[in-house]
C-alpha positions in Angstrom: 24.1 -7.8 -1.7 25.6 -4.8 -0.3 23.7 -1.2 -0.2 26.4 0.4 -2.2 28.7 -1.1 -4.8 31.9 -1.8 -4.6 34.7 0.6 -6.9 37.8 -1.1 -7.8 40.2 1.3 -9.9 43.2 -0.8 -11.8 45.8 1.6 -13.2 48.8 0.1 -14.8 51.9 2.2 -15.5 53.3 3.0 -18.9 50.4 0.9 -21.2 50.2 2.0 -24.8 46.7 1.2 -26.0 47.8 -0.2 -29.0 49.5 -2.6 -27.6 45.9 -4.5 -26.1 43.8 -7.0 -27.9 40.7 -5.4 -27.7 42.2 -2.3 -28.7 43.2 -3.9 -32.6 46.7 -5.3 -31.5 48.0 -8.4 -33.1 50.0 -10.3 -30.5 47.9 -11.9 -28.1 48.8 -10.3 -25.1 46.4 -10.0 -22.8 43.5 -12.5 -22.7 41.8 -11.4 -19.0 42.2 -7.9 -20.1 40.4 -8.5 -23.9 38.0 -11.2 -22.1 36.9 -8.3 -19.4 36.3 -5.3 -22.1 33.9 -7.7 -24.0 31.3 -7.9 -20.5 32.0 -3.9 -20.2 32.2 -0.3 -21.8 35.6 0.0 -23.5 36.6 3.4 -24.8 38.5 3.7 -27.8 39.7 7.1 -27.4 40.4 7.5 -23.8 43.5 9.8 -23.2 45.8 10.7 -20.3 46.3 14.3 -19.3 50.1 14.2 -19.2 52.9 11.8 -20.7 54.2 11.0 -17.6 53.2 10.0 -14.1 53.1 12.9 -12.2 51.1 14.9 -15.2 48.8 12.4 -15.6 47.7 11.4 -11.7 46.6 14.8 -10.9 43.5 14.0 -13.3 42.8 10.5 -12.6 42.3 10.6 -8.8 41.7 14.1 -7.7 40.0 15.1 -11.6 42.2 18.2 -11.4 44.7 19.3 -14.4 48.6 19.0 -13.4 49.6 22.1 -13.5 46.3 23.8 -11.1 47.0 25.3 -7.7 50.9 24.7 -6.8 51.3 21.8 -9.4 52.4 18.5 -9.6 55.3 19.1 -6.7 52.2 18.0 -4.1 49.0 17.3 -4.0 47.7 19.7 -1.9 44.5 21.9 -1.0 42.1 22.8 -2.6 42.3 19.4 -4.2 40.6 16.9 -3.2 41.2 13.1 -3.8 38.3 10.9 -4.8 39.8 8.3 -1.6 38.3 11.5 0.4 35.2 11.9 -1.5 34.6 8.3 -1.2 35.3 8.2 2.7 32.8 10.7 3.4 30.5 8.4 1.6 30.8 5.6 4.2 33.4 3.8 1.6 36.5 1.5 2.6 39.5 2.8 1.1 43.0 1.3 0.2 45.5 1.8 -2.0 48.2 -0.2 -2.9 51.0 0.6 -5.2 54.9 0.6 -5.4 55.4 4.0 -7.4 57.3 7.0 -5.5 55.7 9.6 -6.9 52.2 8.1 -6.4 53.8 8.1 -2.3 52.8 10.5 0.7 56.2 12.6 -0.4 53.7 13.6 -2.8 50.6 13.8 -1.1 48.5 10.9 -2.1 47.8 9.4 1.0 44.8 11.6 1.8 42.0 10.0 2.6 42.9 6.5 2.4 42.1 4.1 5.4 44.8 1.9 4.0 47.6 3.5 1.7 50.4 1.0 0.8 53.4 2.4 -0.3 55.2 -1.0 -1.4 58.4 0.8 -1.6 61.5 -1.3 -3.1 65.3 -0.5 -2.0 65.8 1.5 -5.5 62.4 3.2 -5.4 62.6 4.2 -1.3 66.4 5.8 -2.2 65.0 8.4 -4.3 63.9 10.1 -1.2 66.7 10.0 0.9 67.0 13.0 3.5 70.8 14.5 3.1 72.7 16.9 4.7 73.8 20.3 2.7 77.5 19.4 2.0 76.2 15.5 1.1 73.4 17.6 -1.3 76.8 19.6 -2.7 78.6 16.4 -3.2 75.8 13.9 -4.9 75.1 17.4 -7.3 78.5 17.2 -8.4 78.6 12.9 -8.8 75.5 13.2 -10.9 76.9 15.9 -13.3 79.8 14.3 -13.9 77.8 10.9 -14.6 75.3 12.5 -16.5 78.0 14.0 -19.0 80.1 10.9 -18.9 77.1 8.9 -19.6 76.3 11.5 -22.4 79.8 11.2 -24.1 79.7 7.4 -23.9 76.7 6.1 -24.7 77.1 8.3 -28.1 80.5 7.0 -28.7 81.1 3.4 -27.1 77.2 2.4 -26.0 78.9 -1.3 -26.4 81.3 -0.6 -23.3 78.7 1.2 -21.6 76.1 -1.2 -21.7 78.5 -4.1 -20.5 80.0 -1.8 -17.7 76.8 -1.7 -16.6 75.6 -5.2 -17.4 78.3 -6.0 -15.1 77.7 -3.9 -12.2 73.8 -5.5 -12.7 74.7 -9.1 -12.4 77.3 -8.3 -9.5 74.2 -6.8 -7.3 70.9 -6.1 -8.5 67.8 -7.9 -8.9 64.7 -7.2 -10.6 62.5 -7.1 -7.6 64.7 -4.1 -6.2 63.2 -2.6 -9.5 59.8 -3.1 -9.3 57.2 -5.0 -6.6 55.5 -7.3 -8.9 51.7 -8.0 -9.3 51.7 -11.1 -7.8 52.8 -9.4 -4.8 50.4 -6.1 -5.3 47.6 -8.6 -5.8 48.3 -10.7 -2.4 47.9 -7.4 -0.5 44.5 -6.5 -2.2 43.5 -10.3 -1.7 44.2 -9.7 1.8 42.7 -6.6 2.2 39.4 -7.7 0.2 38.9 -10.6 2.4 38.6 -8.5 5.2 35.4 -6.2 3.9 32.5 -9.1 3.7 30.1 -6.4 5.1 31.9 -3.3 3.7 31.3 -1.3 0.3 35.1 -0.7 -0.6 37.2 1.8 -2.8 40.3 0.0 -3.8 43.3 1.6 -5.9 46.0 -0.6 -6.8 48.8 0.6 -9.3 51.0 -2.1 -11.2 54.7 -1.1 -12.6 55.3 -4.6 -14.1 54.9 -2.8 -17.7 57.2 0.0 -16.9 60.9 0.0 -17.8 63.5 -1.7 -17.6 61.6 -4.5 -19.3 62.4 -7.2 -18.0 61.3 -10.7 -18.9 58.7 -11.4 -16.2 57.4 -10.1 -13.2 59.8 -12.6 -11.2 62.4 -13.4 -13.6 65.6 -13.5 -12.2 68.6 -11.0 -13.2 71.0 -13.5 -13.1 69.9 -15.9 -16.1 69.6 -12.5 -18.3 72.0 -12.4 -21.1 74.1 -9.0 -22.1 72.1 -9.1 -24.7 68.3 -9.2 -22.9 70.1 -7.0 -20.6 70.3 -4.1 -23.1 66.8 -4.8 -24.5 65.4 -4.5 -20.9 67.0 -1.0 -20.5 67.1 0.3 -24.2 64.2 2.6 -23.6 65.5 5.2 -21.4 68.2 5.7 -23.9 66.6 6.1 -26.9 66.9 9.6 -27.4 70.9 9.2 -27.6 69.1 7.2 -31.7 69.6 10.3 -33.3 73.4 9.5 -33.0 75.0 7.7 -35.8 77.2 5.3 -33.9 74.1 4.9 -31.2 71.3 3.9 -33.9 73.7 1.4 -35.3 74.2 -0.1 -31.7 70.3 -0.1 -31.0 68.9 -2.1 -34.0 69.8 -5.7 -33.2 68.1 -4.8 -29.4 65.0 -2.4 -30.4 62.9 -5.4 -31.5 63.2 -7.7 -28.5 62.9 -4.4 -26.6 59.4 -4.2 -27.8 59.1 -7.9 -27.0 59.9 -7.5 -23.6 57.1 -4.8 -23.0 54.5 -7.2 -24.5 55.7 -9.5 -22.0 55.3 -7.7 -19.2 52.1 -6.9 -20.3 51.2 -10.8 -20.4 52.8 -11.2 -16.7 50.3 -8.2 -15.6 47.4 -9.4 -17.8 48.0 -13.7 -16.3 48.2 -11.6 -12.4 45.0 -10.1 -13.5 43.0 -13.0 -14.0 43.8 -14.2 -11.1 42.3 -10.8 -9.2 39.0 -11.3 -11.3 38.9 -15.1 -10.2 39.6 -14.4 -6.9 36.5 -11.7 -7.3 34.2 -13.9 -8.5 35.1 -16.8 -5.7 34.1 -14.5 -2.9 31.0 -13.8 -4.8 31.5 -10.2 -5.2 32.3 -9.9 -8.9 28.9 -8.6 -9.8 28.7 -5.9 -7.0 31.8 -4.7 -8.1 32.6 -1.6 -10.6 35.9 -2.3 -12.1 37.7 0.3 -14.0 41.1 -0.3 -16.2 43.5 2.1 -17.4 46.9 3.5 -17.5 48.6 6.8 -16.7 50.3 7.1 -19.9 51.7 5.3 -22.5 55.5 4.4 -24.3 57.3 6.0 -27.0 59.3 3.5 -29.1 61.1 6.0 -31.1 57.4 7.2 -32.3 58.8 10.8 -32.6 63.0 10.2 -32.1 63.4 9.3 -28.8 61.9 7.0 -25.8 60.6 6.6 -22.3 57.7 8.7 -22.1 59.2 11.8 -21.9 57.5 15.9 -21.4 55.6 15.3 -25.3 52.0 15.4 -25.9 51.8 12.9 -28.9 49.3 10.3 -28.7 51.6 7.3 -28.3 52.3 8.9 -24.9 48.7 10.4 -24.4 46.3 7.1 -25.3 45.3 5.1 -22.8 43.0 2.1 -22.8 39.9 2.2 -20.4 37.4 0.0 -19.9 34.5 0.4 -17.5 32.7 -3.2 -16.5 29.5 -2.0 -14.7 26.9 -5.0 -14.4 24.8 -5.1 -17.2 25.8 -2.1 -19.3 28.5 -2.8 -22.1 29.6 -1.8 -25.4 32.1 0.4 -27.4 32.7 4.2 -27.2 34.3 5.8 -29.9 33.6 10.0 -28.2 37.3 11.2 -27.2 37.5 11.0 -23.2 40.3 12.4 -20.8 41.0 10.6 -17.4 40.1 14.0 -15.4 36.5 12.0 -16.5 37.3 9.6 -14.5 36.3 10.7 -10.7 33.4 12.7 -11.9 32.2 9.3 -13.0 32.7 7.1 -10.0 30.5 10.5 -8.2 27.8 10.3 -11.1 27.0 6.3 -11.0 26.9 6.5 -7.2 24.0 8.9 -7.8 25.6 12.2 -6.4 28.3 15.4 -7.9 31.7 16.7 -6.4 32.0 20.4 -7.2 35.5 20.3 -6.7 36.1 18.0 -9.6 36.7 19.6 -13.2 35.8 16.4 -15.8 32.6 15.2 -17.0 30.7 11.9 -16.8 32.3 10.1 -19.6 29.3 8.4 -20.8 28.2 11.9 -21.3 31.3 13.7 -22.3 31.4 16.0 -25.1 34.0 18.9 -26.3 37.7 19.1 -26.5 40.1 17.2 -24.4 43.5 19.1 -23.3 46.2 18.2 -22.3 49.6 19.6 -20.1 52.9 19.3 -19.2 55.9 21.2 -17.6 59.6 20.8 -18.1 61.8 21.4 -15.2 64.6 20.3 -13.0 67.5 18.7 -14.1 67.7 16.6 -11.0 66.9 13.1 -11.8 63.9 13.1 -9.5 62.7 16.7 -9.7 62.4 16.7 -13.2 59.3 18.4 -14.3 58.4 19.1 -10.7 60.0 22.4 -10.3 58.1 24.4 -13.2 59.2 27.9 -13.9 55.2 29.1 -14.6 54.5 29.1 -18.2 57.6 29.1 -19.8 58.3 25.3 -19.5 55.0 24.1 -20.2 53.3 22.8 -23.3 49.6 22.6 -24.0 47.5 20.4 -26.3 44.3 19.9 -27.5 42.4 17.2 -29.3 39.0 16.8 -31.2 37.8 13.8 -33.2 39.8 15.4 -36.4 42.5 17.9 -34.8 45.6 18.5 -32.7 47.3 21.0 -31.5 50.3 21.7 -29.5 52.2 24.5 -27.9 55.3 25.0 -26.4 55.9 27.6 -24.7 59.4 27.2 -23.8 59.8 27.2 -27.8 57.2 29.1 -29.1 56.8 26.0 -31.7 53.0 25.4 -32.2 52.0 22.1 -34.2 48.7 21.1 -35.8 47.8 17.7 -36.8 44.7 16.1 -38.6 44.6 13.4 -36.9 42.4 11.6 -39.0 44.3 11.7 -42.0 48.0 11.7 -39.7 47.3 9.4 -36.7 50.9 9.6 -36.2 51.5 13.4 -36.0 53.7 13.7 -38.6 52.9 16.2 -40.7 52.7 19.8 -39.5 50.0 21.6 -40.9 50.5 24.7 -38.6 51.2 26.8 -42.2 48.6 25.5 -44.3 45.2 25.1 -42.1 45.7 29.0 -40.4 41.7 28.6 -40.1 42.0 25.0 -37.8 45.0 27.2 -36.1 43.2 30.3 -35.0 40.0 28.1 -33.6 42.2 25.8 -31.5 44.6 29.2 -30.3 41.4 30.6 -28.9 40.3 27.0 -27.3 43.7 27.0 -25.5 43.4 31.1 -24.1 39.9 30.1 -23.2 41.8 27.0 -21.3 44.4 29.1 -19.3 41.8 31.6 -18.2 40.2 28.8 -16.7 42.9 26.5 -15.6 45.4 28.7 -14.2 48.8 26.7 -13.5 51.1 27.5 -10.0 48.3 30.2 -9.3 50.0 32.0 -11.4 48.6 33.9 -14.6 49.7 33.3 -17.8 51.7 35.4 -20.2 
């Protein structure tokens, strides 16, 4: 048996939790995943800082909110990554993920003796290093596709969709969408195989639940029918459903839209089994602390639209998480936040990183908050640019309440969330009593938490 244990931290991109087993869903889904929370801690109300990837990574691996220091444009000092933290330990530490903005364009290769950036051909274009007049020109392409795409998804989304459903079959694959987690998993089995003597941190991030859904991790595009084709890519138009002609379009698709999702949470859920056999074959399943979760979850027209876009309702903000540390197991029902998340990995190894804001989350009391930022219209920059505290919203959440503020707006909304898991009915005008306690929770949050090093209005 090894001195220390070994940390293996799963994250899986765009995973509702109420789309798990253990989590009360009625589909069955994801076996390994429902099989693993009943030999572990499972918390029921674990929830993501941000909606999206890069508000919601800040807080899971460097236990810092989104918008500290310079924000979520880079990871930079004074944060520090748990991969550094665990390094100085005497820890292994890889990383392996397919995601550009988890990449070192974004700072979060620090402290990682291995950092895999699996990049596919789409993914590794959305970097590309241009020239000023190239800059000018692709500017002025992408406006006039972005309005085109505007005007004719609201009026004709049946040409659209098989103009592109063309283009797709002419060139495109799905694995020029995505790595899959067969291959994520061969890279951790190799890596893993190599550290018989070694304690090891490993971080491996899975996009085989993220959009476009697509049928299986290594289904191929060219069996897909027009119609799985639109069911694939529905999501990241869903907030053209507001449109009369567009919602008509959308219903014979939206179902086998949600279908797909589930099944890419099957493919990830059969690729995980077959990590936590291969863990228990080398014999170092039960030296191992295994943590599960996601960075955010999926809205399926939850509040209009869907994608997971700059919102801070729960659909996009709850997470499953389950801890499996040997021996200890059982069911938390305290409301968590994923900045917990490295403060815990520090606590169970038996020492504290003052540079980390959460709390152990077997311990964690209080409110959890939550940010984001709107930004940059740019297709990659968006919500990395942020213009200080006008384009941000806030949130916070107890057991019983919600509340949200935008500041780009001025809209606030409070929610009992007991009575209105959905966040549907506003309660800003009737409850001013829940309203004034959760205003002075959220000034007592941006005096502590200032965003871009910047104060607040």
């Amino acid at each position: 048996m090894k001195e220390k244990p070994n940390i293996i931290l799963i994250t899986i991109d765009a995973l509702r939790a109420d789309h798990l087993g253990f989590m009360g869903y009625s589909k069955n889904v994801s076996q390994n995943l429902d099989n693993l929370a009943k030999d572990s801690s499972v918390f029921k109300e674990a929830f993501s800082v941000g909606p999206n990837t890069p508000h919601s990574f800040p807080a899971i691996l460097t236990s810092t909110y989104p918008l500290d220091f310079k924000g979520v444009r880079k990871i930079e000092r004074p944060r520090k990554l748990i991969s550094e933290v665990l390094k100085e330990k005497g820890y292994v530490t890889a990383a392996f993920h397919d995601n550009p903005y988890l990449s070192s364009s974004f700072g979060y290769n620090r402290g990682w003796e291995y950092f895999e950036y699996s990049a596919s051909p789409v993914g590794s274009a959305l970097f590309p290093r241009k020239s000023f007049l190239s800059k000018i020109r692709s500017f002025l392409i992408s406006a006039f596709k972005k309005n085109f795409n505007k005007i004719s998804l609201k009026l004709f989304p049946q040409i659209f969709f098989k103009v592109m459903y063309l283009k797709y079959k002419l060139k495109v694959s799905k694995e020029e969408f995505e790595v899959p987690a067969e291959d994520i998993n061969n890279k951790i089995f190799d890596f893993i195989s190599a550290q018989k003597e070694n304690s090891f941190f490993l971080w491996a991030h899975y996009m085989d639940v993220h959009s476009p859904y697509f049928p299986s991790g290594k289904y191929e595009s060219k069996i897909l029918s027009y119609s799985d084709f639109v069911a694939a890519w529905l999501a990241g138009y869903l907030e053209f459903s507001k449109n009369r002609i567009f919602r008509k379009f959308i219903q014979p698709y939206f179902k086998k839209a949600i279908e797909f999702y589930d099944n890419g949470i099957s493919y990830f859920d059969s690729e995980f089994g077959k990590l936590l056999d291969f863990l228990k074959r080398e014999d170092i399943y039960d030296d191992t602390i295994i943590i599960i979760t996601a960075d955010h979850g999926e809205e399926f027209l939850d509040h209009g639209e869907g994608f997971h876009k700059p919102k801070l309702y729960n659909e996009l903000l709850h997470v499953p998480l389950i801890i499996r540390i040997p021996g200890k197991r059982g069911e938390i029902y305290n409301k968590v936040s994923l900045i917990d998340i490295p403060s815990t990995v520090c606590s169970l190894l038996g020492f504290k990183e003052d540079s980390f804001k959460g709390q152990n989350l077997f311990e964690r009391q209080g409110l959890v908050f939550h940010q984001t930022a709107f930004g940059s219209k740019d297709k990659m920059n968006r919500w990395i640019e942020i213009d200080g505290i006008l384009e941000t919203k806030l949130a916070c959440q107890s057991k019983e309440w919600k509340y949200i503020v935008d500041y780009r707006t001025n809209k606030e909304e409070l929610y009992n969330l007991l009575k209105d898991p959905k966040e549907k009915n506003n309660l800003v005008l009737e409850r001013k009593d829940i309203l004034s306690r959760l205003r002075e929770e959220i000034k007592k949050f941006k005096e502590n938490n200032i965003p871009l090093c910047e104060k607040y209005q």
